[in-house]
C-alpha positions in Angstrom: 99.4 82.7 99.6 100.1 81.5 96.1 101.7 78.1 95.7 101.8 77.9 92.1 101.5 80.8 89.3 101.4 80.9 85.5 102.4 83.1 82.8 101.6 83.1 79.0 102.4 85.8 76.7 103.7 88.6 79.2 106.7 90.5 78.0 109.7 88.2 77.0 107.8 85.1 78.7 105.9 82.8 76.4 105.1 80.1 78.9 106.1 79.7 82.1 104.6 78.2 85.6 106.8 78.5 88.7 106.2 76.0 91.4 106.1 75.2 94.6 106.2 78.7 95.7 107.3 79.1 99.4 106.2 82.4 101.8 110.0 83.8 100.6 111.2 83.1 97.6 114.2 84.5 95.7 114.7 84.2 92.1 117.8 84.4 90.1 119.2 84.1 86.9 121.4 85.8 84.0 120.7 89.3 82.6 117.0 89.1 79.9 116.1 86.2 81.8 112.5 87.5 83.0 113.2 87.9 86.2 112.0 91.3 86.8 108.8 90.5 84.3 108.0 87.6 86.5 107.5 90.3 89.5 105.6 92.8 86.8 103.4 89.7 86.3 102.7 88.6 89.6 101.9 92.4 91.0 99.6 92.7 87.9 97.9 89.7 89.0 96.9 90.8 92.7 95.4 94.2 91.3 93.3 92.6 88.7 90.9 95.6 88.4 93.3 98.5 87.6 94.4 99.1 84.2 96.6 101.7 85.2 98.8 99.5 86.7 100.5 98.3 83.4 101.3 102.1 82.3 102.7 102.2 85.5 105.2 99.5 85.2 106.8 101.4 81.8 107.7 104.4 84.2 109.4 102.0 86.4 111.4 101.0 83.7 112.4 104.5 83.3 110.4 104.5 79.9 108.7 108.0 79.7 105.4 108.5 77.7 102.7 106.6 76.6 101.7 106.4 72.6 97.9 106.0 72.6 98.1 104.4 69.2 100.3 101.7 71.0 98.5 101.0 74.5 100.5 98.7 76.6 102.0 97.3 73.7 105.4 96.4 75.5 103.2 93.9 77.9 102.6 91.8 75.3 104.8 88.9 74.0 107.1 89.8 71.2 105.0 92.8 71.4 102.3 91.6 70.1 98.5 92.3 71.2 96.6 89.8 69.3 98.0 86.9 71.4 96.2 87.9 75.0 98.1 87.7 78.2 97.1 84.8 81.0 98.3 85.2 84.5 96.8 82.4 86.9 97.9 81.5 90.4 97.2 78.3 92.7 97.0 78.6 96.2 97.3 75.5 99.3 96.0 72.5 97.8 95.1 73.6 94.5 92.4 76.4 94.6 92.6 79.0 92.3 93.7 82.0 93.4 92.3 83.7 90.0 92.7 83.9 86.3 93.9 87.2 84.7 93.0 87.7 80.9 94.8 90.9 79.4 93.8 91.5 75.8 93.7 94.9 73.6 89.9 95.5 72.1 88.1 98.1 70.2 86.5 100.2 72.6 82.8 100.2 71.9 82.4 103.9 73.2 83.8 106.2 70.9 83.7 109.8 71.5 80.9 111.4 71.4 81.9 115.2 71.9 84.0 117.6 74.0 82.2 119.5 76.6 83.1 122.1 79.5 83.0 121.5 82.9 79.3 122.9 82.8 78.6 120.3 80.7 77.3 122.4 77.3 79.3 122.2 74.4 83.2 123.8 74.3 82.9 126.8 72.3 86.6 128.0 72.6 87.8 131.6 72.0 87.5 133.0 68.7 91.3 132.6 67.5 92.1 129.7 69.2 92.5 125.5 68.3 89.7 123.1 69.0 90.8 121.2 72.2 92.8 118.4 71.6 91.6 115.2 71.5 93.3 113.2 68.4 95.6 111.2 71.2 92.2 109.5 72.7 93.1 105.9 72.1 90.6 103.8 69.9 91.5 100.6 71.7 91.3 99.6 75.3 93.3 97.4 77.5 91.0 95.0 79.0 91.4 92.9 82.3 88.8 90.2 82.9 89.5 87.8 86.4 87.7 85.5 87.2 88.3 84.9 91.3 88.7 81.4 93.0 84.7 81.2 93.7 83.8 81.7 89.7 83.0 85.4 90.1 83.6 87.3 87.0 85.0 91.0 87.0 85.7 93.1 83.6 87.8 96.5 83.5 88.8 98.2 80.7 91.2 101.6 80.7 92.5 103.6 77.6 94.5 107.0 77.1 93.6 110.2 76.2 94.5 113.8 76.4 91.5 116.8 76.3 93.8 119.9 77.4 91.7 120.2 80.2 88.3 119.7 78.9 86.0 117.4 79.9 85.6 114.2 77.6 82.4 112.8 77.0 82.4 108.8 76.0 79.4 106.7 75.1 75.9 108.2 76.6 76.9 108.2 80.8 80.7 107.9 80.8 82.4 111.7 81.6 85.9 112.0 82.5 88.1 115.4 83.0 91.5 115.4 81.9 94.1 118.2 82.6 96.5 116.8 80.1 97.3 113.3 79.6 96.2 110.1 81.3 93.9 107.2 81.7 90.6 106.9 81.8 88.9 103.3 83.1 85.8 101.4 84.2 86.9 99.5 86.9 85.1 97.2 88.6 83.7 96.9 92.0 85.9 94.0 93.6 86.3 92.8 97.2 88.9 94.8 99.0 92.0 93.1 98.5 95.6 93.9 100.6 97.9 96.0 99.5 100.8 94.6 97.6 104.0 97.1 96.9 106.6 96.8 94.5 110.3 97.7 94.8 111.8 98.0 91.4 116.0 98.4 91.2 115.5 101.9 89.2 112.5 103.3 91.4 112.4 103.5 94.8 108.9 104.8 97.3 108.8 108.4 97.0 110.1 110.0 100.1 105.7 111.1 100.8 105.5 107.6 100.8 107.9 106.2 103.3 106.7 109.3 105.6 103.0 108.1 105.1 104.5 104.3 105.4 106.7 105.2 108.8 103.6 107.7 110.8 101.3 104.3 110.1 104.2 102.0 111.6 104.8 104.5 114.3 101.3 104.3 115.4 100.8 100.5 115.5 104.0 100.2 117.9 106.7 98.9 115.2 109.3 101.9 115.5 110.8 99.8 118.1 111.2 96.9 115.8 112.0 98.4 112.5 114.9 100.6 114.2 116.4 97.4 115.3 116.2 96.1 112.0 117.9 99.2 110.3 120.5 98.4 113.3 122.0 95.2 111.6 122.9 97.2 108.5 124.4 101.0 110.9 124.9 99.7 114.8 124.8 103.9 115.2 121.3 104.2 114.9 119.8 105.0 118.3 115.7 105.9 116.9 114.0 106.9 113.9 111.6 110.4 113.6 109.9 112.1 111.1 110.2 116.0 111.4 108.1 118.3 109.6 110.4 121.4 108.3 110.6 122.8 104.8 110.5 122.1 102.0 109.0 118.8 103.4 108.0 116.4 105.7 111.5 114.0 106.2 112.4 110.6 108.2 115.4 111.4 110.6 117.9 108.8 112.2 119.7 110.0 115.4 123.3 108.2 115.0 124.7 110.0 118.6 125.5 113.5 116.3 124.6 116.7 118.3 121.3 116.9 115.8 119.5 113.6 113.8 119.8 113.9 110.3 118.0 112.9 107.0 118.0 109.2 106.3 119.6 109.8 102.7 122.7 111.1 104.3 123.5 107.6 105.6 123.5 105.9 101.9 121.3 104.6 99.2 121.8 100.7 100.9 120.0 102.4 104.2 117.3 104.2 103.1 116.1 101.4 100.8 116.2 98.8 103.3 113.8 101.2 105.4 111.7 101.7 102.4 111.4 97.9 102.1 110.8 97.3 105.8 107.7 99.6 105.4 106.7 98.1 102.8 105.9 95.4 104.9 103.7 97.0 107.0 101.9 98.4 104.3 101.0 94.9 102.7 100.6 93.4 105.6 98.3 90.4 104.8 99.2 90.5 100.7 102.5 90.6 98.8 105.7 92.1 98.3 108.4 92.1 95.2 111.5 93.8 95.3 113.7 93.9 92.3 117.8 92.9 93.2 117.2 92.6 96.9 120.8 93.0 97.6 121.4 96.4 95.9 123.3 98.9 98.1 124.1 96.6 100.9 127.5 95.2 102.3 127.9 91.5 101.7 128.2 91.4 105.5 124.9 92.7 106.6 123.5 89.9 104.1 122.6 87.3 106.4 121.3 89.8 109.0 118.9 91.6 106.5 117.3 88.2 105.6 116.8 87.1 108.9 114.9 91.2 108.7 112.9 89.8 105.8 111.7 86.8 107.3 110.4 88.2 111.0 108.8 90.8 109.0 107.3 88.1 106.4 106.0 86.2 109.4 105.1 89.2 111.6 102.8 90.9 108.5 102.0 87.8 106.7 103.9 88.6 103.7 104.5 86.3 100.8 108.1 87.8 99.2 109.0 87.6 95.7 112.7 89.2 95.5 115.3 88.7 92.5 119.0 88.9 92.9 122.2 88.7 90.7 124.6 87.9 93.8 125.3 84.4 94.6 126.3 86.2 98.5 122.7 87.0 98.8 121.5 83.4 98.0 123.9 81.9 100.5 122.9 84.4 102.7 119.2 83.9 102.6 120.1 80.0 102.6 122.0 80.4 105.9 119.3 83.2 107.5 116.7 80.8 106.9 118.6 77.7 108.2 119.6 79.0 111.5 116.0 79.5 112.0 115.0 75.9 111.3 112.5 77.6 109.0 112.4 75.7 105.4 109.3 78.1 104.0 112.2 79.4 101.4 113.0 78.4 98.0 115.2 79.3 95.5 114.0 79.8 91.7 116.6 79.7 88.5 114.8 81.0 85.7 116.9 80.1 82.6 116.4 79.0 78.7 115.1 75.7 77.7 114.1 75.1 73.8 113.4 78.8 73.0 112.1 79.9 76.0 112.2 80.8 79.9 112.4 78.2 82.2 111.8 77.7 86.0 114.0 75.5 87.9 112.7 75.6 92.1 115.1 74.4 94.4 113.4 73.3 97.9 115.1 74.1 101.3 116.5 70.6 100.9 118.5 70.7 98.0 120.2 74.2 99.0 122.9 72.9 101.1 124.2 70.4 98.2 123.8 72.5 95.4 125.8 75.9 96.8 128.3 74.1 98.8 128.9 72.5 95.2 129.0 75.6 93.4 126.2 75.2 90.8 125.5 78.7 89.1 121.9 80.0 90.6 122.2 83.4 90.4 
C-alpha cells in the first residue's frame, strides 16, 4: 500500500506529494485541478514496464491518434519533454515503493530495412508504393524504475506504422505491424497485481466485465456482488451472463418474465458493476476511478461506499477515486464512520503560488470541517 506518492513534471502538475495516503482515499477539487492526472500518474506508476500505457491514457481522454513526431508529448509538463517526469511512492514506514523516470530519448536503433514475413527483403509489386514507414518515430519514451530493493529495470517503446510489413530495428529487434502501433522492449519484472482504471469518459468494455463477472462467478462472489448492486435497484434478484448473438452479455433478473441486459437498467448500474469487478480483478493492487459518483442517486451514496470499503478490505484494494459532489464526500465520511473504520482520507488538491497543491484531511478533522461547510470538493 502506498502511504506517500510524488509527482514532478506530469501533465499540468509541476510538483506535488500527497500524503498520508489511507487504503480509500477520495480526492476533490475544482475543474483543471489535476485530479484526474493524479490518477493517470499513480496507474503509470504501478505498471512501470509498459510504455504503452501512456498512449493509452490519450484514448481515455477521448483524444484519437498518436503523431509519431510528438510521442507522448501531452505527459509532459507544459508539454515539454526535455524536463523528465518522476513518479515515486512510499509505502508503511518509509520504504520505497519505486521511483519512475519518464524521459523522451533518441532511440539508438534506427531502421535498418523493411522485410516480409519470410524475412528476405520486401520487393513489392511492380506499380505499387514502397511500404510505409516514414511515421516510425525517431525518439523513444523511456521508463526506467528502480524498485524498493535497488533493482534497476529499463523499457523503452516508440510508434510506427509498416502497412503490414515486418520492421526490422537494430541487428535482433523484429516487430510486425498491421498498421499503426507500438513497438517496445519491456523488461522482465516481477509479476505485479493488476491495477484497473475507471476513467469518467471510458468505461470496461462489455468483453471485459463478462471476462471480470465468469472469474467472480467462479471464486463464489456472485452472491456478494448481487447484494451490492442491491443497494443501488432493491429489484435485482441474481446476476448471469448468457451467451447469445451478437455476444456474450451480463443479465440481471429484476422479477420480469425474462432477465434482461444490464444496460437497460441505466448507466449508474452498470458502472457500479463494472467498478465492483474491478475489484476482483486487482485484488491485491490498486484501483482509480474517475468521478466516483457519476450516475448514481444522492441516496444510494452512503450505501455504495460502505460497497467500496467491504470490497477494499475483502480484495485488499487501495482506492484512489475523485469526485466533484460534496454528497459523495459526506457520504463516504458517514459510510466510513458508521463502521468505526478511520483508514479514509480526504484530499483537496488546489493552487498555491503557481501550482497544484495537496491539502489531506485525516478521519479526524472530517466531522469539523463538513459540518462547517468548508469547500472540499
Amino acid at each position: 500500500m502506498y502511504t506517500s506518492f510524488s509527482i514532478k513534471n506530469f501533465r499540468c502538475i509541476k510538483d506535488l506529494t500527497i500524503e498520508p495516503l489511507a487504503r480509500v482515499n477520495l480526492i476533490g477539487g475544482m475543474n483543471n485541478m489535476g485530479k484526474t492526472a493524479l490518477l493517470e500518474a499513480l496507474w503509470i506508476h504501478t505498471g512501470p514496464n509498459l510504455p504503452d500505457l501512456g498512449n493509452r491514457l490519450a484514448g481515455f481522454r477521448g483524444i484519437p491518434g498518436q503523431d509519431p513526431g510528438r510521442l507522448m508529448h501531452d505527459l509532459f509538463y507544459d508539454f515539454d519533454p526535455t524536463q523528465a517526469i518522476t513518479l515515486s511512492a512510499k509505502g508503511i514506514g518509509g520504504v520505497s515503493k519505486g521511483i519512475l523516470d519518464l524521459s523522451l530519448q533518441k532511440r539508438d536503433d534506427v531502421l535498418v530495412n523493411t522485410v516480409s514475413s519470410l524475412g528476405t527483403p520486401s520487393d513489392p509489386p511492380r506499380g505499387s508504393q514502397e511500404p510505409d514507414v516514414s511515421a516510425v518515430s525517431d525518439s523513444a519514451i523511456v521508463l526506467d524504475y528502480t524498485d524498493g530493493e535497488g533493482r534497476n529495470y529499463v523499457s523503452s517503446g516508440w510508434w510506427a506504422r509498416a502497412e503490414g510489413q515486418a520492421i526490422q530495428f537494430g541487428a535482433n529487434a523484429t516487430m510486425t505491424l498491421l498498421n499503426e502501433g507500438m513497438a517496445a522492449k519491456v523488461a522482465n519484472m516481477p509479476s505485479r497485481p493488476s491495477n484497473v482504471i475507471l476513467t469518467a469518459r471510458q468505461r470496461s468494455t462489455l468483453e471485459e466485465d463478462v471476462a471480470r463477472f465468469g472469474k467472480v462467478e467462479l471464486d463464489g462472489y456472485a452472491g456478494q456482488l448481487t447484494a451490492c448492486l442491491r443497494h443501488v435497484d432493491d429489484r435485482i434478484k441474481r446476476l448471469l451472463t448468457i451467451s447469445s448473438p451478437p455476444a456474450a452479455m451480463i443479465y440481471v433478473d429484476v422479477g420480469l418474465n425474462r432477465p434482461i441486459p444490464i444496460g437497460f437498467l441505466g448507466d449508474g448500474l452498470s458502472r457500479f458493476l463494472s467498478i465492483a469487478l474491478a475489484f476482483h480483478e486487482a485484488r491485491g493492487g490498486m484501483i482509480f476511478i474517475d468521478e466516483v459518483e457519476n450516475g448514481l442517486h444522492h441516496s444510494v451514496l452512503r450505501s455504495v461506499w460502505e460497497d467500496l470499503r467491504w470490497l477494499s478490505r475483502e480484495f485488499d484494494v487501495q482506492v484512489f477515486a475523485t469526485t466533484h459532489s460534496n454528497e459523495c464526500l459526506v457520504a463516504a465520511r458517514d459510510a466510513f464512520a458508521s463502521m468505526e473504520d478511520e483508514d479514509f482520507s480526504i484530499h483537496r488538491l488546489g493552487l498555491q503560488e503557481g501550482g497544484v497543491s495537496a491539502t489531506t484531511y485525516s478521519f479526524a478533522e472530517l466531522d469539523f470541517t463538513l459540518d462547517y461547510g468548508a469547500e472540499m470538493r
